[in-house]
Predicted model as a PDB file, atoms N, CA, C, CB and O in Angstrom, pLDDT in the B-factor column:
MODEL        1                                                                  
ATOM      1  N   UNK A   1      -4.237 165.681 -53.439  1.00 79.00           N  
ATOM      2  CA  UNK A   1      -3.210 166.157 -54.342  1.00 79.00           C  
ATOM      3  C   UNK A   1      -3.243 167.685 -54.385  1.00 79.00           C  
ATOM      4  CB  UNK A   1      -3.402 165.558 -55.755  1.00 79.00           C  
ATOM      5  O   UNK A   1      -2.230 168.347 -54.615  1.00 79.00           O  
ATOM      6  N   UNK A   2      -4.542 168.260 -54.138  1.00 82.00           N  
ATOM      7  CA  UNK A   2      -4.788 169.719 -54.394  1.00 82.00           C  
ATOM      8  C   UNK A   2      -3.967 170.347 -53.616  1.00 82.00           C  
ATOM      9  CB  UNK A   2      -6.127 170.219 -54.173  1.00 82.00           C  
ATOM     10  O   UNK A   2      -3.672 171.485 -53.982  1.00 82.00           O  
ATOM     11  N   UNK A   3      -3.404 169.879 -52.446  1.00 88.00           N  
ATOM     12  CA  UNK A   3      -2.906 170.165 -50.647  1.00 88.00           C  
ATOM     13  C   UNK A   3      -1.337 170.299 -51.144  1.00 88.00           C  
ATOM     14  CB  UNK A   3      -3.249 168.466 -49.134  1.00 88.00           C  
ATOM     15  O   UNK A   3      -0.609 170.761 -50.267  1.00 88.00           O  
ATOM     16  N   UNK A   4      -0.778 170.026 -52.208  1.00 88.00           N  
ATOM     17  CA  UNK A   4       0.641 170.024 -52.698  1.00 88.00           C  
ATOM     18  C   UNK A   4       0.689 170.896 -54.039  1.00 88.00           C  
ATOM     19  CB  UNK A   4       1.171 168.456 -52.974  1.00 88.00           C  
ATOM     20  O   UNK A   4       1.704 171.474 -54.426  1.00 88.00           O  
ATOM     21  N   UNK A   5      -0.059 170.906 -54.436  1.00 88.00           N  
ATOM     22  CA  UNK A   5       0.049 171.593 -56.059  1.00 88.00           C  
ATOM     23  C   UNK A   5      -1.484 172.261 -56.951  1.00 88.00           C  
ATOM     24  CB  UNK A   5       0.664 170.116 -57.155  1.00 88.00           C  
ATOM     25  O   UNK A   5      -2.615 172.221 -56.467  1.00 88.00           O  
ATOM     26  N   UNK A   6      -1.257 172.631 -57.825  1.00 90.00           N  
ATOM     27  CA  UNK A   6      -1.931 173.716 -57.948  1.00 90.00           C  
ATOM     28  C   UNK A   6      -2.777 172.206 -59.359  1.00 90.00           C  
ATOM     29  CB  UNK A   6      -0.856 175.641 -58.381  1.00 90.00           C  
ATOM     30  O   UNK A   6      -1.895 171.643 -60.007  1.00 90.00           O  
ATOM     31  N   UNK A   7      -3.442 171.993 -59.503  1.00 90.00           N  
ATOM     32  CA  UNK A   7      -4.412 171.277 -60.447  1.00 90.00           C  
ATOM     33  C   UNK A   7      -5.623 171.947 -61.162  1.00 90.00           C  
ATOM     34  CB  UNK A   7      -4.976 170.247 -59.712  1.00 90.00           C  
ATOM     35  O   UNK A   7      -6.539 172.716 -60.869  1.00 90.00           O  
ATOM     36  N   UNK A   8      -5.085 171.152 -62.434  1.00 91.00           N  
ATOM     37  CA  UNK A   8      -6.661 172.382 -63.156  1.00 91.00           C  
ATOM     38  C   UNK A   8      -7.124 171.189 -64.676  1.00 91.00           C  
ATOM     39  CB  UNK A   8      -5.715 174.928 -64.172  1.00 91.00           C  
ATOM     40  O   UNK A   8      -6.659 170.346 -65.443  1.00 91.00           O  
ATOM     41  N   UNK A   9      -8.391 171.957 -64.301  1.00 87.00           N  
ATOM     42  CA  UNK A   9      -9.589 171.077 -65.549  1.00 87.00           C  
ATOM     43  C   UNK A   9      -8.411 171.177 -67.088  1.00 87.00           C  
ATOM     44  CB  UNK A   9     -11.768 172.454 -65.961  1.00 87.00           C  
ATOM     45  O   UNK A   9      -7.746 172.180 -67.349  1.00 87.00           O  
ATOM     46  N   UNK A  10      -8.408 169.992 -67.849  1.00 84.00           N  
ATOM     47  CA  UNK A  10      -8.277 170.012 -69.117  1.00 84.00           C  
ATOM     48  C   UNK A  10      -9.919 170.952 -69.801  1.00 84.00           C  
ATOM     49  CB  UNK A  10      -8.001 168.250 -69.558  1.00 84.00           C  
ATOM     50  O   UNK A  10     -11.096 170.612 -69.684  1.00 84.00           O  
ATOM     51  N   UNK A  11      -9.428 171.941 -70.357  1.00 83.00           N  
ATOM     52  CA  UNK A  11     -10.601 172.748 -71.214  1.00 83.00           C  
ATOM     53  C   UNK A  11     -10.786 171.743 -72.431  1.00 83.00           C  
ATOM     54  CB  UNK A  11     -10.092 174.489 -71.818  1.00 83.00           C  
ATOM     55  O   UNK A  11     -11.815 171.989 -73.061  1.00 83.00           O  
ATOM     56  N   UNK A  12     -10.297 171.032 -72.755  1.00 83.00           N  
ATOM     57  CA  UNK A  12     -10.825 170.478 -73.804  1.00 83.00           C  
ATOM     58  C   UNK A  12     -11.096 169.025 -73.434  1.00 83.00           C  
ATOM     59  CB  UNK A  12      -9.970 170.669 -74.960  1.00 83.00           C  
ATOM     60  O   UNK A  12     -11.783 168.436 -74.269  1.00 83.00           O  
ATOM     61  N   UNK A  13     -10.692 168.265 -72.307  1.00 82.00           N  
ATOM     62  CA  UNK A  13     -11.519 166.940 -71.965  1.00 82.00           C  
ATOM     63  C   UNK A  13     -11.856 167.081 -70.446  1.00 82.00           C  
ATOM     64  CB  UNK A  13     -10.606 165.447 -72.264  1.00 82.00           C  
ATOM     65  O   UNK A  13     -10.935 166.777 -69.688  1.00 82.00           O  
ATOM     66  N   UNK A  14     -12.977 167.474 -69.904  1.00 78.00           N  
ATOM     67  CA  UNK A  14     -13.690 167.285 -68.704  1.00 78.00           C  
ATOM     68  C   UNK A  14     -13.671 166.058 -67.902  1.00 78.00           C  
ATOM     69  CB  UNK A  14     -14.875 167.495 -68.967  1.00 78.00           C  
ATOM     70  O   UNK A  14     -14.285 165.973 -66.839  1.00 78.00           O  
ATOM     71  N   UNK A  15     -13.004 165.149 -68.378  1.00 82.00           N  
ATOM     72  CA  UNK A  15     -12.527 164.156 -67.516  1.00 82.00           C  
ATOM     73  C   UNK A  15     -11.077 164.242 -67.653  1.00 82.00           C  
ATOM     74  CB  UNK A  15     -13.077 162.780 -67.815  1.00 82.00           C  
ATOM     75  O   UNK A  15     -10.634 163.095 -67.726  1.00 82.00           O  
ATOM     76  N   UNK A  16     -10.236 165.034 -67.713  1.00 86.00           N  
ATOM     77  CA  UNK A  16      -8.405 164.934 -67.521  1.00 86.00           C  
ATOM     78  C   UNK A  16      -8.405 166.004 -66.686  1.00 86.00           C  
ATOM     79  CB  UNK A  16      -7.196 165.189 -69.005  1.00 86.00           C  
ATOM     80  O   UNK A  16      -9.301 166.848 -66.657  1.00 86.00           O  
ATOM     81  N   UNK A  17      -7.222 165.999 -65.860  1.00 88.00           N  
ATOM     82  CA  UNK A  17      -7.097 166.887 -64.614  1.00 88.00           C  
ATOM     83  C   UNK A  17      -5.834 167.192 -64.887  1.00 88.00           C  
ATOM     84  CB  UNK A  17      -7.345 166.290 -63.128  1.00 88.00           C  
ATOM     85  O   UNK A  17      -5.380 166.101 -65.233  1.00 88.00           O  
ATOM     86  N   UNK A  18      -4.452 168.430 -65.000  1.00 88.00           N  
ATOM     87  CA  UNK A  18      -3.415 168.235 -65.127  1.00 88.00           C  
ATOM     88  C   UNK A  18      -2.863 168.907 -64.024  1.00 88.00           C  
ATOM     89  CB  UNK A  18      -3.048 168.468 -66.265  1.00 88.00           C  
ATOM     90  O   UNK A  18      -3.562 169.787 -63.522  1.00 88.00           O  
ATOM     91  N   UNK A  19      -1.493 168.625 -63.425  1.00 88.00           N  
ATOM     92  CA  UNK A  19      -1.101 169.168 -62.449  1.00 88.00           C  
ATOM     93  C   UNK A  19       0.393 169.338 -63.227  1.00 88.00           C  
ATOM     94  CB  UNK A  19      -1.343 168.357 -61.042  1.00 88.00           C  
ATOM     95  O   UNK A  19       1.080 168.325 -63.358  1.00 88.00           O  
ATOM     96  N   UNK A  20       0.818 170.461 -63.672  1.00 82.00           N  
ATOM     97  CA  UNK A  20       1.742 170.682 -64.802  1.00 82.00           C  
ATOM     98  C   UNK A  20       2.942 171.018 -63.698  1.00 82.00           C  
ATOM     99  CB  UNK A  20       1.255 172.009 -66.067  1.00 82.00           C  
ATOM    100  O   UNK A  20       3.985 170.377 -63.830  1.00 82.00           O  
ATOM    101  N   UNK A  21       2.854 171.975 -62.630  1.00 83.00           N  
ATOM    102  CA  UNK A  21       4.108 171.700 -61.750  1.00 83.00           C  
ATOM    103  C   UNK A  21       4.944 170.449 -61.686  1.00 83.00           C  
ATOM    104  CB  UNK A  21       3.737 171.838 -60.504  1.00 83.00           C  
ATOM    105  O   UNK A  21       6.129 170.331 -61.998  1.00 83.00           O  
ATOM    106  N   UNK A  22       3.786 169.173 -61.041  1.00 86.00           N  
ATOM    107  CA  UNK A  22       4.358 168.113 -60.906  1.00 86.00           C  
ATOM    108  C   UNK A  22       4.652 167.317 -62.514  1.00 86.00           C  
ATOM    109  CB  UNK A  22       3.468 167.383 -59.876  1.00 86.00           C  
ATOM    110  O   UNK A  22       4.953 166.128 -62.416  1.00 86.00           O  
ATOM    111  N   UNK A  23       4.601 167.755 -63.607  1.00 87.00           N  
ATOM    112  CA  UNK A  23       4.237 166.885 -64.941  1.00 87.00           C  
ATOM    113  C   UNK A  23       3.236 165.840 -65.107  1.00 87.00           C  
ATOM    114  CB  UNK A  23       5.300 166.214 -65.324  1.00 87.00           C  
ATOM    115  O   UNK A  23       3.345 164.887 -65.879  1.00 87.00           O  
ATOM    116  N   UNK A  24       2.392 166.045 -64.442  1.00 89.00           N  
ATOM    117  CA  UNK A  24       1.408 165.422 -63.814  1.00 89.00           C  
ATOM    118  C   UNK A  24       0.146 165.299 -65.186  1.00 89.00           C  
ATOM    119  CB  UNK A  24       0.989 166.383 -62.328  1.00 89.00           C  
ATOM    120  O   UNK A  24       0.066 166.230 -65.987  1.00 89.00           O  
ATOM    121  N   UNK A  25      -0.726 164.129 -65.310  1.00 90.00           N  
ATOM    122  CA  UNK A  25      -2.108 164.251 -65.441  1.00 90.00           C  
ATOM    123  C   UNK A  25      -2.554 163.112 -65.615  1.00 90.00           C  
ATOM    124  CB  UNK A  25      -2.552 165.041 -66.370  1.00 90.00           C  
ATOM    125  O   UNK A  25      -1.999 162.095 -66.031  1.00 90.00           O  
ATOM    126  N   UNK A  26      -3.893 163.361 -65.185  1.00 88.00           N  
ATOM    127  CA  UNK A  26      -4.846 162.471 -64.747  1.00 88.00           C  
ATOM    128  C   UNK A  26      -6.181 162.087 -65.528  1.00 88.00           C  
ATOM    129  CB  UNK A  26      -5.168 162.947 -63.597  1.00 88.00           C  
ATOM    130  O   UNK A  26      -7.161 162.823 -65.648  1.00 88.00           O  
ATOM    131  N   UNK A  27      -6.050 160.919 -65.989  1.00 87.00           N  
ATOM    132  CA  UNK A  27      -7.556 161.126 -66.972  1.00 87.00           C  
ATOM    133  C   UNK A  27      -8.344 159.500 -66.395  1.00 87.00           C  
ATOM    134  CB  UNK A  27      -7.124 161.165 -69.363  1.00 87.00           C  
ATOM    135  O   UNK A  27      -7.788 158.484 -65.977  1.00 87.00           O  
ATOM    136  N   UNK A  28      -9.734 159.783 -66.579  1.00 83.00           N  
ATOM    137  CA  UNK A  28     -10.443 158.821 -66.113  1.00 83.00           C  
ATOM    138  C   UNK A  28     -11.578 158.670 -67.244  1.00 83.00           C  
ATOM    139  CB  UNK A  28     -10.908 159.131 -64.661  1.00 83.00           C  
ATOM    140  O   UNK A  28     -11.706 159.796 -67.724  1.00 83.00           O  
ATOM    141  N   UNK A  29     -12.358 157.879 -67.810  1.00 77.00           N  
ATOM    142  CA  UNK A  29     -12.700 157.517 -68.810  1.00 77.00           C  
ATOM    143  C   UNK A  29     -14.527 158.638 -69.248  1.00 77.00           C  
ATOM    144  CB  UNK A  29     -12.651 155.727 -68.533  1.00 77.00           C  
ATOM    145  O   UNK A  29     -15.131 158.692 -70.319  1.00 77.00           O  
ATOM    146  N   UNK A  30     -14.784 159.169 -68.212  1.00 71.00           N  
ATOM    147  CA  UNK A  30     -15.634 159.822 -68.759  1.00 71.00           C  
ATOM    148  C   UNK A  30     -15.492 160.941 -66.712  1.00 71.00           C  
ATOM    149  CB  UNK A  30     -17.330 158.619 -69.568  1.00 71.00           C  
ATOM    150  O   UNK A  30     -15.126 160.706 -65.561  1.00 71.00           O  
ATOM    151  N   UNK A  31     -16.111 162.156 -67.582  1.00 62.00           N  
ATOM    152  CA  UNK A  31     -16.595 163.107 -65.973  1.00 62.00           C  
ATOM    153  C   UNK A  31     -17.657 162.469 -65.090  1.00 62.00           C  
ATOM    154  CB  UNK A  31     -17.383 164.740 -66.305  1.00 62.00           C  
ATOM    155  O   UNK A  31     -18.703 161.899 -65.400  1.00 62.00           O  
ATOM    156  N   UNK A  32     -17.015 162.762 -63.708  1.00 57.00           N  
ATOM    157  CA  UNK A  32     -18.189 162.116 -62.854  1.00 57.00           C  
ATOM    158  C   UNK A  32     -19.324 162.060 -62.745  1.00 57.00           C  
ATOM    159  CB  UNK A  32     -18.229 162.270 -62.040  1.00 57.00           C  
ATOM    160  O   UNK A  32     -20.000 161.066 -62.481  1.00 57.00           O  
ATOM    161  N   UNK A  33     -19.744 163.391 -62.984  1.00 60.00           N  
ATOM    162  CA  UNK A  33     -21.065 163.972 -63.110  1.00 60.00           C  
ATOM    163  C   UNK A  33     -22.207 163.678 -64.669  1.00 60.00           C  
ATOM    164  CB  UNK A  33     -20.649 165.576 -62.952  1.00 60.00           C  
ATOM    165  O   UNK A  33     -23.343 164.073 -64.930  1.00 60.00           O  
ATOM    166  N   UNK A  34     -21.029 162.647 -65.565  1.00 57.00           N  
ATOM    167  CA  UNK A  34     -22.027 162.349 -66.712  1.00 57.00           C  
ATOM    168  C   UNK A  34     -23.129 161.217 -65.986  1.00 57.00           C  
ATOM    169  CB  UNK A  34     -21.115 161.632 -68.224  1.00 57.00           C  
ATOM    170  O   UNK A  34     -24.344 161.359 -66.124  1.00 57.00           O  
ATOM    171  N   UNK A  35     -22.592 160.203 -65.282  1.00 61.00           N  
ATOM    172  CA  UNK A  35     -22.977 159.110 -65.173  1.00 61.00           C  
ATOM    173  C   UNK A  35     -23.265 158.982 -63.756  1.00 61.00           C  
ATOM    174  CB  UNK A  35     -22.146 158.260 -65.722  1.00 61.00           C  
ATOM    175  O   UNK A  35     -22.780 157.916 -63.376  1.00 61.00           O  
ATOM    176  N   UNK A  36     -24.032 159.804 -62.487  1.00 60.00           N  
ATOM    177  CA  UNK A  36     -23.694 159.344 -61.512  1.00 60.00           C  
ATOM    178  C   UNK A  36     -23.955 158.181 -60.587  1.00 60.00           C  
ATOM    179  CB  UNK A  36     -23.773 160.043 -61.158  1.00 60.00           C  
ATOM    180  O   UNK A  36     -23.706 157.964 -59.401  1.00 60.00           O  
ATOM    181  N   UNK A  37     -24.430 157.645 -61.362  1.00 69.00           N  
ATOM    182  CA  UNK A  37     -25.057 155.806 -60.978  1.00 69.00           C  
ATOM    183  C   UNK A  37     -23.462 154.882 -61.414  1.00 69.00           C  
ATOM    184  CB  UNK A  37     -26.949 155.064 -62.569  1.00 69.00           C  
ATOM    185  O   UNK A  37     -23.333 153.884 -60.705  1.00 69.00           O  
ATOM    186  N   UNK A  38     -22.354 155.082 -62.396  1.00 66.00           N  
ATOM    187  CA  UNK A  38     -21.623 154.861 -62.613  1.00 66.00           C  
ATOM    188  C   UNK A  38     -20.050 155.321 -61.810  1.00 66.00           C  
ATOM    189  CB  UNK A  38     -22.014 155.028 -63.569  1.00 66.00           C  
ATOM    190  O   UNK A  38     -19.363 156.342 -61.774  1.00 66.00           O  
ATOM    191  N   UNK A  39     -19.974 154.070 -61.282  1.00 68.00           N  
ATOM    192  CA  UNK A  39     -18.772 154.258 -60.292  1.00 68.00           C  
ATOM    193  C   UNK A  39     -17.204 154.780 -60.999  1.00 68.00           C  
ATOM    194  CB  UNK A  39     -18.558 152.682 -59.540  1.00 68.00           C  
ATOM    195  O   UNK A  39     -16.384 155.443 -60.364  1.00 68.00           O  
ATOM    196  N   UNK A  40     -17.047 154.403 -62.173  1.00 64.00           N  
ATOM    197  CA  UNK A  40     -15.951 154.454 -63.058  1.00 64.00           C  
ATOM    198  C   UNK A  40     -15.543 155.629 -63.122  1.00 64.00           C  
ATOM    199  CB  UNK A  40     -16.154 154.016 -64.265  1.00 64.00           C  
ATOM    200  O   UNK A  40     -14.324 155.683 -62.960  1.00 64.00           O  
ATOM    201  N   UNK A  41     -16.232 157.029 -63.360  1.00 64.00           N  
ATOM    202  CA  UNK A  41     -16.086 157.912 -63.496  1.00 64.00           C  
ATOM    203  C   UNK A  41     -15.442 158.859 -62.105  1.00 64.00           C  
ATOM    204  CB  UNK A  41     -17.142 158.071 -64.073  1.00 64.00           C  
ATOM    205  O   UNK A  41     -14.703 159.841 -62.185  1.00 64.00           O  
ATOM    206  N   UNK A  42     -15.918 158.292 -61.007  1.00 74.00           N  
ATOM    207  CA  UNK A  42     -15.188 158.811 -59.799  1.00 74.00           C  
ATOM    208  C   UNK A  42     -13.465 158.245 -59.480  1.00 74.00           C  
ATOM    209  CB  UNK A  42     -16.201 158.335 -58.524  1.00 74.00           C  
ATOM    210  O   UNK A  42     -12.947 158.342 -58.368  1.00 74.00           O  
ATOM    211  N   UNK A  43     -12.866 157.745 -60.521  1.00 79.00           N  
ATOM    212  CA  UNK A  43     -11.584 156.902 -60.190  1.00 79.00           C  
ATOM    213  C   UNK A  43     -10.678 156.940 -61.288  1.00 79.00           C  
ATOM    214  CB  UNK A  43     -11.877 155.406 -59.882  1.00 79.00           C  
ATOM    215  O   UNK A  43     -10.901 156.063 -62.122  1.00 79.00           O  
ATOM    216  N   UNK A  44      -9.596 157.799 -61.565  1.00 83.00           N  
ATOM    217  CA  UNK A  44      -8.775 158.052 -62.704  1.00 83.00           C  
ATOM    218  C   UNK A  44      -8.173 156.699 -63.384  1.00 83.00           C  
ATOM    219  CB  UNK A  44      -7.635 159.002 -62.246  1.00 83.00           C  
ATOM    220  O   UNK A  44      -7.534 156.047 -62.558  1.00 83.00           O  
ATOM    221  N   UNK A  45      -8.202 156.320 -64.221  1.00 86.00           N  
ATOM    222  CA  UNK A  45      -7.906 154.939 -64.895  1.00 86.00           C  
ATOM    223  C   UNK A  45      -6.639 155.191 -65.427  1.00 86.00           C  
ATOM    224  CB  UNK A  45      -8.950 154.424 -66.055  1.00 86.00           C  
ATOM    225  O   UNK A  45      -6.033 154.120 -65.428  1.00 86.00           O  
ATOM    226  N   UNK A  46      -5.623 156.502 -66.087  1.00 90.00           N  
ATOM    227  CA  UNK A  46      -4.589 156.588 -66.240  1.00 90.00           C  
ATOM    228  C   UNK A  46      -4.097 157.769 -65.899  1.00 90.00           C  
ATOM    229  CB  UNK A  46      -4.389 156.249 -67.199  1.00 90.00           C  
ATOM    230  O   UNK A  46      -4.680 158.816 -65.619  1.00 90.00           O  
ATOM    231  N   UNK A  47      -2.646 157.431 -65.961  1.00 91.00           N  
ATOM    232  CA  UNK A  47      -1.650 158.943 -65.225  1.00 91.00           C  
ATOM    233  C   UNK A  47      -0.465 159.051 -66.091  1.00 91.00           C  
ATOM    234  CB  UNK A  47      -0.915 158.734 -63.357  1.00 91.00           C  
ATOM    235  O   UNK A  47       0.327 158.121 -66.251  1.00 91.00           O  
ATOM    236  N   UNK A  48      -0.356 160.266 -66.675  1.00 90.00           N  
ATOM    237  CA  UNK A  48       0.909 160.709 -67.642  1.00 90.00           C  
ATOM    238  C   UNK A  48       1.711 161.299 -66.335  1.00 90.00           C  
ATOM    239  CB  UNK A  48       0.524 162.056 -69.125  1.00 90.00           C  
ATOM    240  O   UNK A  48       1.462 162.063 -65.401  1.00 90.00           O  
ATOM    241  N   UNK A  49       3.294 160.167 -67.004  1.00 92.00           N  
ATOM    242  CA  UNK A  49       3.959 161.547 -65.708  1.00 92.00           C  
ATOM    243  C   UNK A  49       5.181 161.609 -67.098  1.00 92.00           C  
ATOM    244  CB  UNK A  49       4.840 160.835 -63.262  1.00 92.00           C  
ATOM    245  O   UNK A  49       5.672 160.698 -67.766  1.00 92.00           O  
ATOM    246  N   UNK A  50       5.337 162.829 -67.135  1.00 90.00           N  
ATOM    247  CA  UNK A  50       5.768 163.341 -68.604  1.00 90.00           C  
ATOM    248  C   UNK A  50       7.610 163.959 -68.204  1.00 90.00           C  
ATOM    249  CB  UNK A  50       4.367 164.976 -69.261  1.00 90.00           C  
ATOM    250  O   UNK A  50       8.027 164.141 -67.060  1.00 90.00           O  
ATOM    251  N   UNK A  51       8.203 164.115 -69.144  1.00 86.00           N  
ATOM    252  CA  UNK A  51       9.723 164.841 -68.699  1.00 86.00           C  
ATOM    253  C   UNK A  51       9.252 166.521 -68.817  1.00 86.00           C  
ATOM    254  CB  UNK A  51      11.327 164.363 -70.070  1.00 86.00           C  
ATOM    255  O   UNK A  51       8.424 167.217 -69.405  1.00 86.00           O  
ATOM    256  N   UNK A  52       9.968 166.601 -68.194  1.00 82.00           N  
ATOM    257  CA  UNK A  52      10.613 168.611 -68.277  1.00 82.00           C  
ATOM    258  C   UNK A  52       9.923 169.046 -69.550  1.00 82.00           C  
ATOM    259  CB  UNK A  52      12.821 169.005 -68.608  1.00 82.00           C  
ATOM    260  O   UNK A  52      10.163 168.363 -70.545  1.00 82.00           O  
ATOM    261  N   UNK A  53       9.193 169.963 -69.661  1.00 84.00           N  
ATOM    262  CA  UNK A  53       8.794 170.669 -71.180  1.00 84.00           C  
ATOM    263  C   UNK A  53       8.061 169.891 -71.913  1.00 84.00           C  
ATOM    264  CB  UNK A  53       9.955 171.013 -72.128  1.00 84.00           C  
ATOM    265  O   UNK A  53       7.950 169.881 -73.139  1.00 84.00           O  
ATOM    266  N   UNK A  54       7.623 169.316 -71.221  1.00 85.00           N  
ATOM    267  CA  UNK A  54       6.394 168.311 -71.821  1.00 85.00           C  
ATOM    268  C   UNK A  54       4.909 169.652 -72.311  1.00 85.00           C  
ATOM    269  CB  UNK A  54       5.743 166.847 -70.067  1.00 85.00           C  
ATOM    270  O   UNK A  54       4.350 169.634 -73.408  1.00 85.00           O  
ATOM    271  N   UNK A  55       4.622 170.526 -71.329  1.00 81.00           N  
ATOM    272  CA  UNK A  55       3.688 171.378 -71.612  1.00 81.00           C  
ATOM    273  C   UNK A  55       4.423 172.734 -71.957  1.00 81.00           C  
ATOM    274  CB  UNK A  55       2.709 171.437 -70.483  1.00 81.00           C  
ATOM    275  O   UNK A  55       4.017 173.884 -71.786  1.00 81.00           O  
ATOM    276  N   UNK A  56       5.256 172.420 -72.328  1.00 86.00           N  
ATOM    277  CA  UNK A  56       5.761 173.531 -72.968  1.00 86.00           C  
ATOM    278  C   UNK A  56       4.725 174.612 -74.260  1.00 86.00           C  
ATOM    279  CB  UNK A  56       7.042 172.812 -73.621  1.00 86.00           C  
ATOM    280  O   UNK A  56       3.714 174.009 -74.621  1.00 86.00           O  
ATOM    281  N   UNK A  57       4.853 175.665 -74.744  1.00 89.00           N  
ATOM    282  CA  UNK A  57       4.339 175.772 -75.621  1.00 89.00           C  
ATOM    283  C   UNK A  57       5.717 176.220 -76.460  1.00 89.00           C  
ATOM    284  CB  UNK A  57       3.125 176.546 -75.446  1.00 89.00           C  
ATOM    285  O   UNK A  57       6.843 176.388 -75.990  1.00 89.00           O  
ATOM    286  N   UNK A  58       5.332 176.343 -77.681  1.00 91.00           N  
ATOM    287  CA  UNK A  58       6.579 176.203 -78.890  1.00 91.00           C  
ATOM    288  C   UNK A  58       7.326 177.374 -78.787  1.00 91.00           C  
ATOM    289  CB  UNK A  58       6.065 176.091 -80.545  1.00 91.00           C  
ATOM    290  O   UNK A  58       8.438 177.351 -79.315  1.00 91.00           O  
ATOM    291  N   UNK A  59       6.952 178.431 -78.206  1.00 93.00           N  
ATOM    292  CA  UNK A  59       7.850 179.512 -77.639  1.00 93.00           C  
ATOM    293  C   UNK A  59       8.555 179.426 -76.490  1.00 93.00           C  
ATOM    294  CB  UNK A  59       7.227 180.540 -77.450  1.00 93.00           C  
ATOM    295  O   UNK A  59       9.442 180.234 -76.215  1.00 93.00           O  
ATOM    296  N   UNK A  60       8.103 178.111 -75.472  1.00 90.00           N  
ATOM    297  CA  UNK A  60       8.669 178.350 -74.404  1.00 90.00           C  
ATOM    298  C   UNK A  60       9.684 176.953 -74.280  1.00 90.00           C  
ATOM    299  CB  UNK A  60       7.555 178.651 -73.261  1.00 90.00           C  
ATOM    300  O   UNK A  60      10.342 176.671 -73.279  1.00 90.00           O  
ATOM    301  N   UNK A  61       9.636 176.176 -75.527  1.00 87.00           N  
ATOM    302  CA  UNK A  61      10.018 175.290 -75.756  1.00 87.00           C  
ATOM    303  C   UNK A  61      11.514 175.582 -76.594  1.00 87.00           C  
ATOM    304  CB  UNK A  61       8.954 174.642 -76.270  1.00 87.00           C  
ATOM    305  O   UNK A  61      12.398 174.726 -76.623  1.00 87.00           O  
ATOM    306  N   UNK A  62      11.651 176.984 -77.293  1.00 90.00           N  
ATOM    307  CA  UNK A  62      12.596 177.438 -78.237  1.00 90.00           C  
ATOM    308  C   UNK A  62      13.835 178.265 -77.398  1.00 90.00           C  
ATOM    309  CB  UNK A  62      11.786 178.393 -79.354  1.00 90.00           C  
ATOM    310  O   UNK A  62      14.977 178.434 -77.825  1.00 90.00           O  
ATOM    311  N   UNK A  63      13.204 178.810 -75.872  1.00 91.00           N  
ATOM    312  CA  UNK A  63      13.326 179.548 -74.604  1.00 91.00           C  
ATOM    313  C   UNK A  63      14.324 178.368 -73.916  1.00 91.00           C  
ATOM    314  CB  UNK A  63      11.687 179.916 -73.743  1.00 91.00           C  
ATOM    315  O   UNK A  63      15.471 178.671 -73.585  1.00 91.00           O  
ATOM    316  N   UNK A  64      13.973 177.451 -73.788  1.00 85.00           N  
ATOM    317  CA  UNK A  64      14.279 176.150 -72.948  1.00 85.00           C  
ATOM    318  C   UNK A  64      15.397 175.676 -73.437  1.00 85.00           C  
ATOM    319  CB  UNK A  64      13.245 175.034 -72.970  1.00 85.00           C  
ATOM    320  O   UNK A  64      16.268 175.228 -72.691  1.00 85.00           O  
ATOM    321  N   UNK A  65      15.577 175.723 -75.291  1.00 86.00           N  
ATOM    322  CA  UNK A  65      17.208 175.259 -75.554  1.00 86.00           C  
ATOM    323  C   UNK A  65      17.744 175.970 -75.461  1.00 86.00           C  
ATOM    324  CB  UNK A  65      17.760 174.782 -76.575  1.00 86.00           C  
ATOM    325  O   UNK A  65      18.785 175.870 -74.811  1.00 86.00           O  
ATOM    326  N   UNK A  66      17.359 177.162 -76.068  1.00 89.00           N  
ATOM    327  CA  UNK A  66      18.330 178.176 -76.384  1.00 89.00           C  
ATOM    328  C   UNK A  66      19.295 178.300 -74.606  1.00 89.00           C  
ATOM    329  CB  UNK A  66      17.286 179.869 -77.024  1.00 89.00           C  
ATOM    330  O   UNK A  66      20.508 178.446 -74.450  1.00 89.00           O  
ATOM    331  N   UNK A  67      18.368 178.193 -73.679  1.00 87.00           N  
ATOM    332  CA  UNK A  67      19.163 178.376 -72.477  1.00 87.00           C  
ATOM    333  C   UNK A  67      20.064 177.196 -72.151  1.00 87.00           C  
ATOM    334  CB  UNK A  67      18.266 178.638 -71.327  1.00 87.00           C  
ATOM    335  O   UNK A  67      21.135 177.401 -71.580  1.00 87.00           O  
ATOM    336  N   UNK A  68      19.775 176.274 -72.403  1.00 81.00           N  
ATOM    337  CA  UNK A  68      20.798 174.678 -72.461  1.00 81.00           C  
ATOM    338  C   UNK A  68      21.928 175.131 -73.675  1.00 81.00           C  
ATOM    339  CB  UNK A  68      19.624 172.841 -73.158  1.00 81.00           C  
ATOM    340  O   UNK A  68      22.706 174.177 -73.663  1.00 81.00           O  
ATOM    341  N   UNK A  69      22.296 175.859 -74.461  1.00 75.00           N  
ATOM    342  CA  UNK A  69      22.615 175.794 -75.378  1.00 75.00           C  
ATOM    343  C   UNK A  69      24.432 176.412 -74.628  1.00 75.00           C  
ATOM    344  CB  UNK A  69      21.510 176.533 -76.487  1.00 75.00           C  
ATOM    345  O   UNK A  69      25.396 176.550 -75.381  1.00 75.00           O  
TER     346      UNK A  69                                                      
ENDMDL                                                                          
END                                                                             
């Protein structure tokens, strides 16, 4: 996925990955590296695929109507 788009660590959960170009993210139930005898952690268990302005922040979200407007 890295080979198409730019992906980066959730700072606040070490097991979610987001790829915000694509509306993308990826979370798997704990980081690989907690458990490495535990296979679970190497294999994302769910995927948000979100609309337009989903990661918006509330300024860039106010930016976004005003231009639809």
């Amino acid at each position: 996925m890295g080979e198409y788009t730019s992906i980066e660590a959730d700072p606040d959960d070490p097991a979610s990955f987001v790829a915000s170009d694509l509306l993308l993210s990826f979370w798997r139930p704990f980081a690989a590296n907690d458990e490495p005898e535990e296979e679970q952690g190497y294999f994302f268990s769910s995927v948000l695929l979100a609309r337009p302005g989903y990661y918006d922040t509330p300024t860039q979200a106010a930016e976004r109507r005003q231009q639809s407007s």
